[in-house]
N, C-alpha and C positions, 0 to 999 in steps of 0.2 A: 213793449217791455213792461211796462205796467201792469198790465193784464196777466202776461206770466208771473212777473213777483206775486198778485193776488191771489195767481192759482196755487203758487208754492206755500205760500201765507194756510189757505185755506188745508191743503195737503196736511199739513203741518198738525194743525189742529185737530183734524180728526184721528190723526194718531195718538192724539195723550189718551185716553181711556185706553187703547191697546197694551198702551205700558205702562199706565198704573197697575191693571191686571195682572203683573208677574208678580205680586206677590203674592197671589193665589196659590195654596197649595191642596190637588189632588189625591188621593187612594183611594183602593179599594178595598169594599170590606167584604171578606170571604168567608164570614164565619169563624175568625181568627182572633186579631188584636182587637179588643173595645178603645175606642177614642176617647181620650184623657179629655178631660176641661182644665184648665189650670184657671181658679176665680181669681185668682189679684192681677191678671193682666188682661189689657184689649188691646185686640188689635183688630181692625175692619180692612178689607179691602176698597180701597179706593174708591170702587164703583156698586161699594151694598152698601145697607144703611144696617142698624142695632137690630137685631133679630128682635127686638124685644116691642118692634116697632111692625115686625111681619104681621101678617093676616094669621091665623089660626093655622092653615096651611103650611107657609112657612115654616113658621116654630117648627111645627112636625119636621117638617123635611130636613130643620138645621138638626134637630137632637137626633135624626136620625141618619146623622154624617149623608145628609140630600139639601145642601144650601143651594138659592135657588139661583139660578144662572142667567144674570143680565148679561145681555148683545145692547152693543150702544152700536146703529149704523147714521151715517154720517152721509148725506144727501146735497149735492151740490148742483142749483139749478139756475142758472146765468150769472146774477152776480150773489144770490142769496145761499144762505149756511143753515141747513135744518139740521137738528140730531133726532133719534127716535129712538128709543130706551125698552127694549121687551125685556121679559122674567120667564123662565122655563126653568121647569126642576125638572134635577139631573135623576129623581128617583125613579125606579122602575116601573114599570106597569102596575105589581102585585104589590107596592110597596102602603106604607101611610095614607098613598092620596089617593088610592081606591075605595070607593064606597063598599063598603062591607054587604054582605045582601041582608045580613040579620045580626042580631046580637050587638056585642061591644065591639064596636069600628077596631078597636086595638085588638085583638082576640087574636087575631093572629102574627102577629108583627116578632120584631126580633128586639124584644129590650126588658130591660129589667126593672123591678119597681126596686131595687136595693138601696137607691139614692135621689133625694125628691131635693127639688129647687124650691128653697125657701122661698114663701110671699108671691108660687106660681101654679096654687091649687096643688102642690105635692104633685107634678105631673112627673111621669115617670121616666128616670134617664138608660141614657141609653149604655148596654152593655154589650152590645157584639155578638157575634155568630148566632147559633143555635139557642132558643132558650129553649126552657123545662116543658112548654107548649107545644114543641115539636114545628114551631114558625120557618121558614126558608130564609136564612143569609140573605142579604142586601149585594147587589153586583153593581157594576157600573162605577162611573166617575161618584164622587162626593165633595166635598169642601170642608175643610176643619175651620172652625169659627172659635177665637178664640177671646172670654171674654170676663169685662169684672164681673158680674152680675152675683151679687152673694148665693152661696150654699153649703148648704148643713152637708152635705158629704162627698165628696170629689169623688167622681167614677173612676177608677183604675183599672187596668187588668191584671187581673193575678190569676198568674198557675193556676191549673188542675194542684191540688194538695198529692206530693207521689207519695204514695201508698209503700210503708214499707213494715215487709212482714218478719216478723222476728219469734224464731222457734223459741218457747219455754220449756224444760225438760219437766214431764211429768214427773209428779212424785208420788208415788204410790206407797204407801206405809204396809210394811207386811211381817208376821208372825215371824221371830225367829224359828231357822230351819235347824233342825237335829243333821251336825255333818255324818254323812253316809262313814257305815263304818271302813270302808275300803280304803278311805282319804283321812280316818286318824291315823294319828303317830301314837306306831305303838308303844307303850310302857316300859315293858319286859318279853320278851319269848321265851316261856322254860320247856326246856327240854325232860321228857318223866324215862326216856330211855335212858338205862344202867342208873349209875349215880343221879337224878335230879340233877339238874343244873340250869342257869341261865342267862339271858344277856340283856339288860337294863337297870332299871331300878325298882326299888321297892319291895324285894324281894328277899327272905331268906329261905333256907334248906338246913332243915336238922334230922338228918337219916334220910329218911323217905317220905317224910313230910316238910311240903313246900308250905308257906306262909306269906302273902301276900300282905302288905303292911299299910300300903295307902293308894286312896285311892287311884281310878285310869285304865287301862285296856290293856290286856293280855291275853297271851297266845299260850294255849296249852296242845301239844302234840306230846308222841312215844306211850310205852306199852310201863305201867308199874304194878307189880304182887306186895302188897302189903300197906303201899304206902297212900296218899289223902293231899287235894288242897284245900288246901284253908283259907279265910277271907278272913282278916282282924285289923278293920281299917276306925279312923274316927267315924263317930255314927253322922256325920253330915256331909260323909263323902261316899259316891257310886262307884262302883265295879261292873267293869263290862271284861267276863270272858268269853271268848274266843275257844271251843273245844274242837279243835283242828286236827282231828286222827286221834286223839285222845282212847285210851285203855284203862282204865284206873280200878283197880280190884283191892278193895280194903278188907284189910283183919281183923281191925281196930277200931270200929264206928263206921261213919258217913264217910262217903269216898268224896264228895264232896263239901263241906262245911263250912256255911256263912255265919261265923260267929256274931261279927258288927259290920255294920258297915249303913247305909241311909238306902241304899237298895242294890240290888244286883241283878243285872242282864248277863244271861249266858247265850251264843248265841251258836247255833249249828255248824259252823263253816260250809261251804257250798261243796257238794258233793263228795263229802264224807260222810264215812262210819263212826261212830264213838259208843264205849261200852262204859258204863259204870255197874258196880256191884258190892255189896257189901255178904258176910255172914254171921257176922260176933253180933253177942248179945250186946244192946246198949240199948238202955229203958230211957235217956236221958235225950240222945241225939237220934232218934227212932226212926231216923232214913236214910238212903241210898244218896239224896240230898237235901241237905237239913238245914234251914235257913233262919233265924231270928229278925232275917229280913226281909221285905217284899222280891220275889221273885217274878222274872221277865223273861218269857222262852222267845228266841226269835233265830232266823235263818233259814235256811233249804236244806241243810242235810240232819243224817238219822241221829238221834243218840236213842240205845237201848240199855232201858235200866232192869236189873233184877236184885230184887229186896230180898235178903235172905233172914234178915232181922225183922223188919217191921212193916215200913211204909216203901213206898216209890221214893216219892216225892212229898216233903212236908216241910210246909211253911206257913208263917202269918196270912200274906195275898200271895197265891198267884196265878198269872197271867201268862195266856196262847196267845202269838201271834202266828208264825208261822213254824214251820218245818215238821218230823213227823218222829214220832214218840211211839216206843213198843214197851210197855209196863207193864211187869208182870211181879206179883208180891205177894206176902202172904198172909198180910193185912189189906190195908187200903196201900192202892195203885196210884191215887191223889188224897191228902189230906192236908186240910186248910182249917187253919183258927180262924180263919175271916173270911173273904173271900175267893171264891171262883171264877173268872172271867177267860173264859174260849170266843177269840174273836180269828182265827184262821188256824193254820195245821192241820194234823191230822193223829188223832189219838186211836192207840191200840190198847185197853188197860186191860188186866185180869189182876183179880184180887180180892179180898173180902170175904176168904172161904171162913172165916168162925163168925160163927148165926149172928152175933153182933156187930159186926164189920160193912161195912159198904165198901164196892168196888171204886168208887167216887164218893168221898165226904166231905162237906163245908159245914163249918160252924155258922156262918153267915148266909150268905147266897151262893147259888151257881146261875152264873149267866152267860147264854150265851147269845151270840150274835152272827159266828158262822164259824168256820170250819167243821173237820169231821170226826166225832165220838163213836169209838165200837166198842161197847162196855161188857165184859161180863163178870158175875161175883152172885155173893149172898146178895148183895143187896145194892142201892143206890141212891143216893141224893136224888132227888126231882131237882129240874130246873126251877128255879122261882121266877124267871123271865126269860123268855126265849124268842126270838125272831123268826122262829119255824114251828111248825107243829114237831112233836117227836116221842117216838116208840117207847115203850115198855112192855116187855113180854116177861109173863110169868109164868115159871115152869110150874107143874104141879109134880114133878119129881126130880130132884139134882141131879147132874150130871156130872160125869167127871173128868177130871182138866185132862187132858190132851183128845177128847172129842174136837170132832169138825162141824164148826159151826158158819153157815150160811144166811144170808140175808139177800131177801131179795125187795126192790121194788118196780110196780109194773110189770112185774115178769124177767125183769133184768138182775144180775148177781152186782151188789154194791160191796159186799165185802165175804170173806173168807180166811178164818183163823183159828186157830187151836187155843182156850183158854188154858193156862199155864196151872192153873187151880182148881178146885171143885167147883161149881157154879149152880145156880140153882134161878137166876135175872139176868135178863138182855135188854140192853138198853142202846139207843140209835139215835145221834145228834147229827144231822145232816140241812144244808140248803137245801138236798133235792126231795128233802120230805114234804111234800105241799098238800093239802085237803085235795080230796078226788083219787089218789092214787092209791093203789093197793099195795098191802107188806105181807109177807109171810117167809116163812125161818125152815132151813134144812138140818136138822140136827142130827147126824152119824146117819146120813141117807135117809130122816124119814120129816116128810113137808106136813108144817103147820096148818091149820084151818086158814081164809084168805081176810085179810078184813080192810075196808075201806079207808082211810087218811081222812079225820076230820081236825078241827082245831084243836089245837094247846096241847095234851098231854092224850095221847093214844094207848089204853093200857088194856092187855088182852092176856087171855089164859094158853100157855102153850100145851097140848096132851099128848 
């Protein structure tokens, strides 16, 4: 009986190290959570001593969550009680405790230098998974060791930071756009069939003469004999007409007349006809359309003027954009106290038949920049800037207005018209006049000499 009691005695004993042991606690690390330190507490297992106390080894394998793994085995050999105490780290093969073949032993490992152990060489603690180096995760068993040992920065793990993207709406700063005229509200629409009349504002009628009083956009359509509109707005406000089937035939001056106004746009209406005309003498208002303002041609459809008094067209500036014009007078076809500017359309003019007169006059400049001029008359402005080369033929004998007059370039016909007056100069404002090509003129079936297209101003003798 003795002897068994000794043997249960002994039994006994070599169990306490098994169960100090549970408060070991294992994970693994995947690349995942980095293992906290918490510095104001310790706690040791039972059966390890202060890591602080390991071999150089050690240390490694504890900061690198591989604390090293004591086996107590317990030997019982007739009456006598040995214990035997081995250490094995739980690290892996490729982990800390493999010799490096070259370079810094750590070089490849998994840890971060972000938080160093005061008073332990700043050795580097441990952060988890993957680092920046491209290292292999740590697998297997580990040991969390938890302890006082001061330090300047507790390792934690913290989130990836998420990424979040937040649209800002560009801002783009841009030129005010002039509203398309299809999208203003109109003013007025007057009516010039029978009685004038209209429906808006702005607007009076006395006889046959409509008067426009302020400024804004208006529709002018119907057929009138005698009568005229007028524009007499304050001088800081624009008129924009609209001649929409418009017929306007005056007895009494200018069939159209910009008395004030800060400027005025007239503008073609899209595929319509419009006729203006005057015949009474008036030395004061001396055109078909007579403006004290700057004038603005613009749209797609025709307006044809004929000057039976003076001019076409006379104003301070004015300005081609688009649409296409047949003027035919028995002065000047265009006159201008200032400027000329053709930047698109298409001009037909005759005019200029008394030897002082030009078919086209500026008191300033004429500039163009594109569209298309078919001039004939006494005479002509020269461009003073032009973005093309372009023509002047001189006749050496006048011809007279209802001849058929051709123009060719390259060998191809670009225009075809009867000048409405005596003429004696042709003149040709086109994009497609370019250095290199050849021009020459059919005047009542009989072809000009041919002459080649060089820069600026091409001026030749027609015979």
């Amino acid at each position: 009986m003795n002897k068994k009691r000794l043997l249960s005695a002994l039994l006994a004993v070599s169990m306490i190290p098994a169960l100090c042991s549970c408060g070991k606690t294992d994970s693994s690390s995947d690349g995942g959570d980095a293992i906290a330190i918490d510095p104001t507490t310790k706690t040791t297992n039972a059966d390890e001593d202060d890591y602080s106390n390991e071999s150089s080894d050690s240390y490694h394998s504890i900061v690198n969550g591989h604390s090293p793994k004591k086996t107590t085995t317990t030997k019982v050999t007739g009456t006598k009680i040995s214990t035997e105490t081995t250490t094995k780290s739980t690290a892996p093969a490729n982990s800390l405790h493999t010799t490096p073949s070259s370079g810094n032993p750590h070089s490849n490992n998994n840890y971060s230098t972000a938080g160093n152990y005061s008073g332990y060489n700043n050795r580097p603690s441990y952060s988890g998974g993957n680092n920046s180096s491209g290292g292999n995760s740590h697998s297997g068993d580990s040991t969390i060791i938890t302890t006082n040992i001061p330090v300047t920065t507790a390792v934690q793990h913290i989130p990836a930071p998420t990424t979040q993207v937040t649209t800002v709406p560009k801002i783009t700063t841009q030129p005010p756009v002039e509203v398309p005229d299809e999208e203003k509200e109109c003013t007025a629409v007057i009516d010039l069939n029978g009685k004038p009349s209209f429906t808006g504002n702005n607007v009076t009628v006395n006889g046959s003469v409509v008067t426009i009083t302020a400024g804004g956009y208006y529709q002018i359509s119907g057929f009138t004999f005698g009568g005229r509109i007028c524009v007499d707005t304050a001088s800081d406000e624009a008129v924009t007409l609209v001649l929409d089937g418009a017929d306007i035939h005056s007895i009494s001056g200018p069939a159209l007349l910009v008395n004030k106004a800060k400027k005025c746009t007239i503008k073609v209406a899209d595929g319509t006809v419009n006729s203006l005309s005057d015949n009474t003498k008036d030395n004061v208002h001396d055109g078909v359309i007579f403006s004290n303002a700057s004038l603005r041609f613009k749209g797609s459809g025709t307006l044809n003027i004929d000057a039976g008094n003076a001019h076409g067209i006379a104003g301070n500036v004015i300005a081609f954009e688009s649409g296409t014009y047949n003027i035919n007078a028995i002065r000047c076809g265009l006159h201008a106290h200032n400027d000329i500017n053709i930047s698109g359309g298409t001009l037909t003019i005759s005019g200029g038949a008394q030897e002082d007169k030009s078919v086209i006059y500026s008191d300033s400049r004429l500039i163009h920049s594109g569209g298309y001029v078919f001039a004939a008359g006494n005479a002509v402005t020269a461009p003073t800037a032009s973005s093309y080369p372009y023509v002047i033929a001189d006749l050496s004998e006048p011809e007279y207005g209802g001849s058929t007059v051709e123009m060719y370039l390259n060998g191809k016909q670009v225009k075809k018209f009867e000048p409405y007056d005596d003429f004696r100069c042709l003149m040709l404002l086109s994009p497609e006049v370019t250095v290199g090509k050849s021009f020459y003129t059919i005047i009542n079936g009989v072809k000009s000499s041919v002459i080649t297209i060089g820069k600026g101003q091409n001026l030749f003798s027609v015979k």
